[in-house]
C-alpha positions as a Python dict, from the first residue, in 0.01 Angstrom:
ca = {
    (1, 'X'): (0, 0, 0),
    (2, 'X'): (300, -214, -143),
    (3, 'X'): (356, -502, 107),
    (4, 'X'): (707, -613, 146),
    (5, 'X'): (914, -919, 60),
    (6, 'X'): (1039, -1135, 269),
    (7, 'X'): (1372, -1099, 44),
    (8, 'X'): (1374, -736, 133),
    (9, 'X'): (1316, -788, 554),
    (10, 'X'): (1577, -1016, 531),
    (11, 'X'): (1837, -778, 341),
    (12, 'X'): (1725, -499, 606),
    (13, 'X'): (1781, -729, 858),
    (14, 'X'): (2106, -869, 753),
    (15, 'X'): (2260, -494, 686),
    (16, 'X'): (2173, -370, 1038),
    (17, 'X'): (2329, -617, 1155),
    (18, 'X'): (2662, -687, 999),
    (19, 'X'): (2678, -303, 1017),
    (20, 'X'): (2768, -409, 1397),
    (21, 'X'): (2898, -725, 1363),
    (22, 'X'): (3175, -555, 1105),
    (23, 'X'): (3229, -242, 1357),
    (24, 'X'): (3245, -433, 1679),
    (25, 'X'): (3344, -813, 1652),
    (26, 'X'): (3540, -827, 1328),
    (27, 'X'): (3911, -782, 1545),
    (28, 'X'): (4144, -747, 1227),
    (29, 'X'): (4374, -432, 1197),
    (30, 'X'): (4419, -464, 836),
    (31, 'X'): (4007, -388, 821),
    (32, 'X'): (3921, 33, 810),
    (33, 'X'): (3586, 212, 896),
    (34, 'X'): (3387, 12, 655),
    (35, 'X'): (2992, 98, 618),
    (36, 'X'): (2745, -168, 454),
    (37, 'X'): (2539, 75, 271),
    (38, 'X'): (2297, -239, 89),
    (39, 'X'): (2249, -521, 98),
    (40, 'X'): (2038, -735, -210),
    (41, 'X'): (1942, -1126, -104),
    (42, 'X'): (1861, -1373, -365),
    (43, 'X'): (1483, -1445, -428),
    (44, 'X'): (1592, -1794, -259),
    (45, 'X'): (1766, -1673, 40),
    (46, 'X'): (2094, -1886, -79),
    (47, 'X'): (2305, -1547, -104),
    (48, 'X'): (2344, -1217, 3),
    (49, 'X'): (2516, -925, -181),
    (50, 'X'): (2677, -687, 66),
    (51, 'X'): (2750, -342, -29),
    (52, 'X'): (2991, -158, 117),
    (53, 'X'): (3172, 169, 150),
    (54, 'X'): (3507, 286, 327),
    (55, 'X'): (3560, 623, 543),
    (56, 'X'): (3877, 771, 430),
    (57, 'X'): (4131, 735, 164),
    (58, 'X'): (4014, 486, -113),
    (59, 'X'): (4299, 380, -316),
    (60, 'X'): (4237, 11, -501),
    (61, 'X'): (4516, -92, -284),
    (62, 'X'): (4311, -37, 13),
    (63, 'X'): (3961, -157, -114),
    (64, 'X'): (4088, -449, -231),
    (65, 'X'): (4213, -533, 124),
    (66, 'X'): (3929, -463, 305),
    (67, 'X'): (3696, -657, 62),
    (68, 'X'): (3986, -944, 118),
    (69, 'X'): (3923, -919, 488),
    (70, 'X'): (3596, -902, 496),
    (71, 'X'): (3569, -1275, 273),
    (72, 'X'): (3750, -1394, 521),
    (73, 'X'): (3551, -1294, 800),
    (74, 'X'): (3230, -1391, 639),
    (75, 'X'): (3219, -1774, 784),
    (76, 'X'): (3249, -1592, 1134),
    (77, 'X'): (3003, -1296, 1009),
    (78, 'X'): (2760, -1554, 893),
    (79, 'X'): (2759, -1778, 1175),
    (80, 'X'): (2684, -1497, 1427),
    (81, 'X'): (2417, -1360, 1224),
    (82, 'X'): (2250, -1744, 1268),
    (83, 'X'): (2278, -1643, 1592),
    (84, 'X'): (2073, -1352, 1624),
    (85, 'X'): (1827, -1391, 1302),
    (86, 'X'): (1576, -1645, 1324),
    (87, 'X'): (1620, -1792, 1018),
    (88, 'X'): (1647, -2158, 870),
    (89, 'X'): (1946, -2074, 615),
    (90, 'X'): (2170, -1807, 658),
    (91, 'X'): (2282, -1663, 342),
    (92, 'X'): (2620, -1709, 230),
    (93, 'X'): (2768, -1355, 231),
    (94, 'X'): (2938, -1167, -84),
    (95, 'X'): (3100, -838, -54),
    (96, 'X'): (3095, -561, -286),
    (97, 'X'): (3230, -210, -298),
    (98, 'X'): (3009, 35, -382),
    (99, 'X'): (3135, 345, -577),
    (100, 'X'): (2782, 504, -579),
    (101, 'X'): (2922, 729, -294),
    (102, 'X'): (3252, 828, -447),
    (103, 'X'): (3103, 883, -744),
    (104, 'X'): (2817, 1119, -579),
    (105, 'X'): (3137, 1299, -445),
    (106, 'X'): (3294, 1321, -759),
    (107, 'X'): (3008, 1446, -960),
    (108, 'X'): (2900, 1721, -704),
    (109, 'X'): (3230, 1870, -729),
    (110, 'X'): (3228, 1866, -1108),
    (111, 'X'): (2886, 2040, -1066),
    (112, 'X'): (3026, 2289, -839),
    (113, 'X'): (3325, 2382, -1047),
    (114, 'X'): (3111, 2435, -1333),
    (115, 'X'): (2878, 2649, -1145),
    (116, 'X'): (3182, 2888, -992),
    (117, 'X'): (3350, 2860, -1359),
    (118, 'X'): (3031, 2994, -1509),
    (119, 'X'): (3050, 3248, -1271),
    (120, 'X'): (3363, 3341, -1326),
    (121, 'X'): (3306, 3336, -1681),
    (122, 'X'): (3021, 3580, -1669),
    (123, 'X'): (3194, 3796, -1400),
    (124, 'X'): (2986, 3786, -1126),
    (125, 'X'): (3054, 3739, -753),
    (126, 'X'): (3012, 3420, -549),
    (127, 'X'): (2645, 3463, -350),
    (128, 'X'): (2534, 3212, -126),
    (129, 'X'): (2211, 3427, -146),
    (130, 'X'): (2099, 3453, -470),
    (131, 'X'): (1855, 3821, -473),
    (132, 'X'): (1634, 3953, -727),
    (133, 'X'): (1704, 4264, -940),
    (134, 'X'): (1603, 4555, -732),
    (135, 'X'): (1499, 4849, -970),
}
């Protein structure tokens, strides 16, 4: 059985908990539904990488505002986290957005357009069932 660092109960820690601290105390209107969906802490516990996504419309525009709001917020993050971690050094906090999900999106549409042009190609109907040849 793998035990776990302390590096990666911290990161678990930190992302349930900004995950609220974001959603509920962070008062700006400029900031959308964001979701911290990692977060990686150095082997030292001197910095925190924060990964995070946006619901909605993500234009660079937008992303780029959120991420500016959110390095703003991370004195106020950080010191309410030392609040409610028991911890002798709070990591300094650095966002990141994380295109893993839009680009999970992206490719599972690609995959499904080839499938339904391969279909199309080879003439055959759309089946959400797919049934063996009955003789």
């Amino acid at each position: 059985m793998r035990e776990f660092k302390r590096t990666d109960r911290v990161a678990d820690q930190l992302q349930k908990e900004l995950a609220v601290l974001i959603q509920r105390e962070v008062k700006d209107p400029r900031l959308g539904m964001v979701t911290v969906s990692g977060v990686e802490v150095s082997r030292d516990l001197g910095y925190a990488d924060v990964h995070v996504t946006l619901l909605g419309e993500d234009t660079p525009e937008r992303i780029k505002e959120n991420l500016k709001v959110l390095k703003q917020a991370a004195g106020f993050l950080r010191g309410q986290i030392a609040r409610r971690i028991k911890l002798r050094h709070v990591p300094e906090l650095r966002f990141h957005y994380d295109e893993s999900v839009v680009r999970g999106q992206r490719l599972s549409s690609l995959i499904d357009e080839a499938v339904e042009s391969d279909r199309t190609r080879l003439g055959e109907e759309p089946t959400s069932d797919d049934e063996g040849e009955r003789d």
